[in-house]
Each structure stands twice: as C-alpha cells, then as structure tokens.
C-alpha positions in Angstrom: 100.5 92.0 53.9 97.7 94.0 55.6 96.4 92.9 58.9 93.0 91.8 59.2 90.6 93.6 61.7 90.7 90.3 64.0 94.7 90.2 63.8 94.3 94.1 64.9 93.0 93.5 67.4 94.2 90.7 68.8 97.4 92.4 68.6 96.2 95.2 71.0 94.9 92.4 73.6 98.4 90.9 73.4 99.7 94.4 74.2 97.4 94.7 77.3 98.3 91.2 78.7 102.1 92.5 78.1 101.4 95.4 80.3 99.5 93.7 83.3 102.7 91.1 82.9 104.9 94.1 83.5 102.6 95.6 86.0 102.9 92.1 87.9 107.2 92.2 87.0 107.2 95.6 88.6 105.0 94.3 92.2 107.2 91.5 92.9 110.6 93.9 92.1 109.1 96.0 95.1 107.8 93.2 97.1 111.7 91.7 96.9 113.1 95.2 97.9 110.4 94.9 100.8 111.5 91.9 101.8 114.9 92.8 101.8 114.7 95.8 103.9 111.8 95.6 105.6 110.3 98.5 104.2 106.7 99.8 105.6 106.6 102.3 103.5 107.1 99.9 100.7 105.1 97.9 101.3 102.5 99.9 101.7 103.0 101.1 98.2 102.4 97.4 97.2 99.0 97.6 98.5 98.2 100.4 97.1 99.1 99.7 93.8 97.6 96.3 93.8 94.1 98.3 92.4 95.9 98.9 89.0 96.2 95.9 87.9 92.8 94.9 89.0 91.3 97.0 87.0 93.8 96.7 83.8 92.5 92.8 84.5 88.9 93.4 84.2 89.5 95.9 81.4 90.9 92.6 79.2 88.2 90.7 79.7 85.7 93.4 78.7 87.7 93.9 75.6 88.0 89.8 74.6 84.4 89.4 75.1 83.4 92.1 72.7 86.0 90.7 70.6 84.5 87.0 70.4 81.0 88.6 70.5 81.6 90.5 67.1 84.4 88.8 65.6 83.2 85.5 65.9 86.8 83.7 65.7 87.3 79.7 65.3 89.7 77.4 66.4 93.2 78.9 66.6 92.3 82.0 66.9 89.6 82.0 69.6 92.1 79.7 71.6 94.5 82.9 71.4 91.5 85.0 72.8 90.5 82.4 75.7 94.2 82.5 76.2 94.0 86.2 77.0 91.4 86.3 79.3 93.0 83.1 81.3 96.2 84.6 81.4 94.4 88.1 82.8 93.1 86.4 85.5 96.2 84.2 86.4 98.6 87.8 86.4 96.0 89.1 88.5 96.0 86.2 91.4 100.0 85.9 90.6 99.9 90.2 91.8 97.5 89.8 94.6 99.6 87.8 96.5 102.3 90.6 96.4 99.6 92.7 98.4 99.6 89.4 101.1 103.4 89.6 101.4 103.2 93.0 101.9 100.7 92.7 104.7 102.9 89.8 106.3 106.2 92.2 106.0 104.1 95.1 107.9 103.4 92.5 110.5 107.0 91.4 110.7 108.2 95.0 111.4 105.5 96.0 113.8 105.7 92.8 115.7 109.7 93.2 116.0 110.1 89.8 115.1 113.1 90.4 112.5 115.7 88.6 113.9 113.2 85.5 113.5 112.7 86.4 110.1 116.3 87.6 108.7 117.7 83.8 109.8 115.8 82.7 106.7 115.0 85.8 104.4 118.1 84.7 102.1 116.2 81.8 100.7 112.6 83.7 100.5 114.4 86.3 98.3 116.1 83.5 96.4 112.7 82.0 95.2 111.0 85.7 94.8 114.1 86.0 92.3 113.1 82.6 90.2 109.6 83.7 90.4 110.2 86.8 88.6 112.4 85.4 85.9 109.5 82.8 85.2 107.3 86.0 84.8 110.4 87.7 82.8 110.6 84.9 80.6 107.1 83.8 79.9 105.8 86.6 78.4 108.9 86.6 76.2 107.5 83.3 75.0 104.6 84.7 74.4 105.4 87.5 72.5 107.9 85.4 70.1 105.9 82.6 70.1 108.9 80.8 71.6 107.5 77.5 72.8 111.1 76.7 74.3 111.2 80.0 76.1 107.8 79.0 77.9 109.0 76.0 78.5 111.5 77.4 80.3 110.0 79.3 82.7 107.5 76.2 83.6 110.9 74.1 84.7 112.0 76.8 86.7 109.4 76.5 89.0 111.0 73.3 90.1 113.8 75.4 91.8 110.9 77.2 93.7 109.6 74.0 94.9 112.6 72.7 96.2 113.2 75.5 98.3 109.7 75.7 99.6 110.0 72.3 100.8 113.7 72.5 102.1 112.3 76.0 103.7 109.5 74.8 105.1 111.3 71.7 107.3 113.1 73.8 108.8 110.8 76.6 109.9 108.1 74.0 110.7 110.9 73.0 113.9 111.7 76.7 114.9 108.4 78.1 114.7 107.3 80.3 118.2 104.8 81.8 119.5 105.9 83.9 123.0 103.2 86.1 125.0 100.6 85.5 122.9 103.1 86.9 119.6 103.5 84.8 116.3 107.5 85.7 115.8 109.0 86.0 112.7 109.7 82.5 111.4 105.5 81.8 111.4 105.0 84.8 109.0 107.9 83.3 107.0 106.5 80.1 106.7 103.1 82.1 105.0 105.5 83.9 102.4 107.4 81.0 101.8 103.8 79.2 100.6 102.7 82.2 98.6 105.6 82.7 96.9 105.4 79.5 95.7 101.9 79.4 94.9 102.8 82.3 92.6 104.9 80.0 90.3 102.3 77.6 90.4 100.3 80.4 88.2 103.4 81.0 86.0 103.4 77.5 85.5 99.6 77.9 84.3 99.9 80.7 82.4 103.0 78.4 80.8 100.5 75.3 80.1 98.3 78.2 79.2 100.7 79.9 76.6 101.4 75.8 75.2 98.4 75.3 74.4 97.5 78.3 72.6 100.3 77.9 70.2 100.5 74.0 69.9 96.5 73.2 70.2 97.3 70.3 72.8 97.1 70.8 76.9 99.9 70.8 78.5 100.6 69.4 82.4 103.7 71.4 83.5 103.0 71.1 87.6 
C-alpha cells in the first residue's frame, strides 16, 4: 500500500532523529575513550564536533514545523511530530554535556590531577557505558515501535543512579583543594552529575517515545 505524503515524510523526520541519535551514540563513544585515556586531543575533537549536531537539531525543527504548518496532522499523528521535535531537543542537551566532560577531562590533564581522578574513573566509565546502551536501545524502540525496548532503556537508568549516589559519598569525603588547585576528585564529582543527568534525558526521550505510541504520559524518573 502506497505511502501517503504525511507518512513520507514523517518517515524522513524519523530518519533525521535516527541520525542526531547516532551523532549523540558516536560523542559519548569518544567522550568514554577520553575518559579512559585522558586524551586532549580527544577531547578536543568532542568540542568541536558538538556544532553538528546543533545544527542537525535545529534543522528538525525547521522541517516538523513546516510539516504541521502544511500537513495539518491530528491526534496520533501530530503526537509523532511533537515527538520529533522533543526528542531533537533532548539529543541535543544529552550531546552538549559531552562538550562539558570534555572541558572537565582538559582540566584534569592540564591541572595534573590524574592520580585523583584514576582512583575513581572505573565507575564514571561504568555509568558512560549504561548511558550509551540507554541511547543504543531507545532508538531501537523507536524505530520498531517496541514499547518493551523503550522501556528498557528507561529502567536502566536506575543503574546510573545508583552509581551516582554511591560515587558521589565517596568523593564528597576525599574532595581537595591544595595551593589554590581543585584536584582531580572535584572535576570527578562534576562528571559523575552530568553523566547522570544525561540518562535523565534518555529517560525523557523514553516517556517521550511512550507516549507517542501509547497516547498516555508516562513518569519513568
């Protein structure tokens, strides 16, 4: 059966949110590499590349708002589009904290505080892991309409959680500052919180995803 012109093109937004999900995928891959090695250069790269997705962002809510503008769509299909352009602008907070983390690892280096740091990097990978199988796993959901999948990825974020809290106890007692320096356990205490922040938005984009499909809201946090 032949498409219709709002089925088009919904399909084509739903290709564009697929690549900013990958876009986002590909961030925190480098960002764990970064924070696994250390890597300036890395991290850097993170920066850099932060733009992209920005504008791939902006570019899907241009193209849903022309889409409801001429389209006119009702009910379950204008909750797909709305979906869209929410989960556009969750993927793009979800990437920019990958450009905070690399700021934080360039600090770490520069400062020399990686013994500090490297006592508790293990778990700070760990959750960066989780986070990106939530991400992985989430736009699977979404592209098989898997409501179990999504699901999925929501009660994963309880792992990150857990960490952060475990994490944060014991930094919160070993934090130092010497000669005016913030060592390494303070910067690890602010990627421990943005890394779990960013499954709090995979968690939304989760609820998000829910109630797109379903028609009811969702309270996964």
């Amino acid at each position: 059966m032949k498409k219709t012109r709002l089925e088009s093109d919904y399909d084509a937004l739903l290709g564009e949110i697929s690549k900013l999900s990958s876009l986002t995928v590909e961030a925190y891959q480098n960002t764990l590499n970064a924070l696994k090695t250390l890597d300036v250069e890395i991290a850097l790269q993170i920066i850099k590349s932060d733009q992209n997705i920005d504008d791939l962002q902006e570019e899907i809510q241009e193209e849903a708002t022309i889409l409801i503008v001429r389209q006119q769509p009702v009910a379950s299909d204008l909750r797909k589009i709305l979906m869209i352009m929410r989960l556009a602008n969750e993927y793009e907070r979800i990437a920019d904290y990958t450009k905070n983390l690399a700021e934080y690892i360039i600090l770490i280096k520069q400062n020399e505080s990686i013994e500090h740091y490297q006592k508790n990097v293990d778990k700070l990978v760990k959750m960066l892991e989780i986070v990106i199988n939530m991400l992985k796993l989430v736009i699977e959901g979404l592209r098989t309409e898997d409501k179990t999948k999504v699901k999925e990825a929501a009660d994963m974020d309880k792992q990150v959680d857990e960490i952060y809290q475990e994490l944060l106890a014991s930094l919160i007692t070993h934090i130092q500052v010497v000669d005016g320096k913030v060592f390494g356990t303070a910067y690890a205490i602010l990627i421990n919180k943005y890394i779990e922040r960013a499954g709090d938005h995979v968690t939304n984009i989760a609820e998000e995803v829910l109630y797109a499909l379903k028609g009811r809201r969702y309270h996964l946090n």
